[in-house]
C-alpha positions in Angstrom: 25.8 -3.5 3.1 21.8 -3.5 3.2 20.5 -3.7 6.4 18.8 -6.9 7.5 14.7 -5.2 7.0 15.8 -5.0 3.3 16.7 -8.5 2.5 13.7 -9.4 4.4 11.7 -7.1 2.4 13.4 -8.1 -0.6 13.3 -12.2 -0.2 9.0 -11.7 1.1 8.1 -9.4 -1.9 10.1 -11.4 -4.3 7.8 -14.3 -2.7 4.3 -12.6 -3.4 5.2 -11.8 -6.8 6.2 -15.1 -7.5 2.7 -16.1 -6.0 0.9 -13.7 -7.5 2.0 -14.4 -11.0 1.2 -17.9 -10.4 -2.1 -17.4 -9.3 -2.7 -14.9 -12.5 -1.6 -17.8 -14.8 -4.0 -20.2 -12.7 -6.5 -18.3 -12.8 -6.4 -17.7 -16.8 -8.9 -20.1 -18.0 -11.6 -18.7 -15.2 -10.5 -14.7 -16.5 -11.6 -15.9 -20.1 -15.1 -17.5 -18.8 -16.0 -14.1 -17.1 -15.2 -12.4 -20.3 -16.8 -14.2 -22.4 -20.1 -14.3 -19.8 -19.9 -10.5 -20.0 -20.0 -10.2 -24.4 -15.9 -10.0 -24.4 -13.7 -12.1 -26.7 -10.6 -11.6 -25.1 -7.2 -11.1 -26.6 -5.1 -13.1 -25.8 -1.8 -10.7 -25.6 -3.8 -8.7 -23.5 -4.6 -11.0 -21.3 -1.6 -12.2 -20.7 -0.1 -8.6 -20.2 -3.2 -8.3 -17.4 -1.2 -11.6 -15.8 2.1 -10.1 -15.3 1.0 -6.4 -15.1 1.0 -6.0 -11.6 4.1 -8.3 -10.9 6.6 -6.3 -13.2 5.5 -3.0 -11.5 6.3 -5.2 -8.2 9.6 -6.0 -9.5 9.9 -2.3 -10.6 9.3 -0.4 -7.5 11.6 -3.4 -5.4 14.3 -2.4 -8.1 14.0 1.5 -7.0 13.6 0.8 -3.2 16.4 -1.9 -2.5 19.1 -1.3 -5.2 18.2 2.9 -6.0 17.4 3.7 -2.1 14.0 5.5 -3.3 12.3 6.6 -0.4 9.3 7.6 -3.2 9.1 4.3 -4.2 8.8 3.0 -0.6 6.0 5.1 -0.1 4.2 4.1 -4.0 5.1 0.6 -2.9 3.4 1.2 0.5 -0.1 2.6 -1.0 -0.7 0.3 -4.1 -0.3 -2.4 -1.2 -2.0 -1.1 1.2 -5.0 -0.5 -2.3 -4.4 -4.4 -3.2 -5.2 -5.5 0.7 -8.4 -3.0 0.7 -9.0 -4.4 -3.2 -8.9 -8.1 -1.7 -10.7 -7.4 1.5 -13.5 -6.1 -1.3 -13.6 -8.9 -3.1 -14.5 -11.6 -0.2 -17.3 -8.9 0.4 -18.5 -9.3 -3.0 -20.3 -12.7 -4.3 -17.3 -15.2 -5.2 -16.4 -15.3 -8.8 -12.8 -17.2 -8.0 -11.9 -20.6 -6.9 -11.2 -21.0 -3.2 -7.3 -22.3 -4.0 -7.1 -18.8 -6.0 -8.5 -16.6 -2.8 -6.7 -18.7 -0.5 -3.1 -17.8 -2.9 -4.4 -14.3 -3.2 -4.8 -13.6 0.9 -1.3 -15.3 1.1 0.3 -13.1 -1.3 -1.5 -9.8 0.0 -0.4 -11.2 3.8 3.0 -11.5 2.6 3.4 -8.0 1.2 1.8 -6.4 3.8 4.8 -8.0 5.6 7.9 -6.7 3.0 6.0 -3.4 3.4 6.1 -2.9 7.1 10.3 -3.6 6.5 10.4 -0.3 4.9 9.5 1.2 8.1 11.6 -0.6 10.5 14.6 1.7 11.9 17.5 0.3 10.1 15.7 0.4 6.7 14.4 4.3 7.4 17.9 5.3 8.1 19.6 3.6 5.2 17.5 4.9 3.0 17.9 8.2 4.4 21.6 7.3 3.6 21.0 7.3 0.1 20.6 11.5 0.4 23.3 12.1 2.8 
């Protein structure tokens, strides 16, 4: 049975996914604008490859830390968060080029798996994936 820090970490990422996608698809008709501002004619399958990109490696790495017991993928899950919260911190630096309900759904998603991350480093969810090894 998986420990209670993996559901949790499960359910929360499986959240900012969900969140993030949405706010990819959102956020669509603004990512066309900015390339079209800077001399790009976007393609479409691109684009929308761009949109779920970053949710399928998500789902990926969740795959290899809560069903396979990858303590690797904890760690790759822990750093590209940990590079999306820095990412986002440097973006509300920078002028604004997104739509306050976009930021707003991007600091909720990054809060949220900040959250699923710090369950891979709670005690139950250390040993049992030390349990995958023994």
């Amino acid at each position: 049975m998986r420990p209670r820090s993996i559901r949790l970490f499960e359910l929360s990422l499986w959240l900012a996914l969900a969140i993030d996608l949405a706010n990819n698809l959102a956020a669509w008709n603004a990512m066309v604008a900015t390339l079209h501002a800077h001399g790009f004619a976007p393609n479409p399958l691109l684009l929308f490859l761009a949109c779920i990109a970053s949710p399928v490696v998500g789902l990926i790495l969740w795959y290899a830390v809560a069903r396979l017991r990858s303590s690797a993928a904890k760690w790759i899950m822990m750093i590209l968060v940990v590079a999306g919260a820095a990412g986002f911190v440097w973006k509300l630096l920078t002028p604004p080029d997104a739509h306050r309900v976009t930021l707003i759904a991007a600091a909720v998603a990054e809060a949220i798996k900040v959250f699923a991350v710090t369950r891979l480093f709670t005690r139950d969810s250390v040993a049992w994936l030390k349990g995958a090894r023994g």
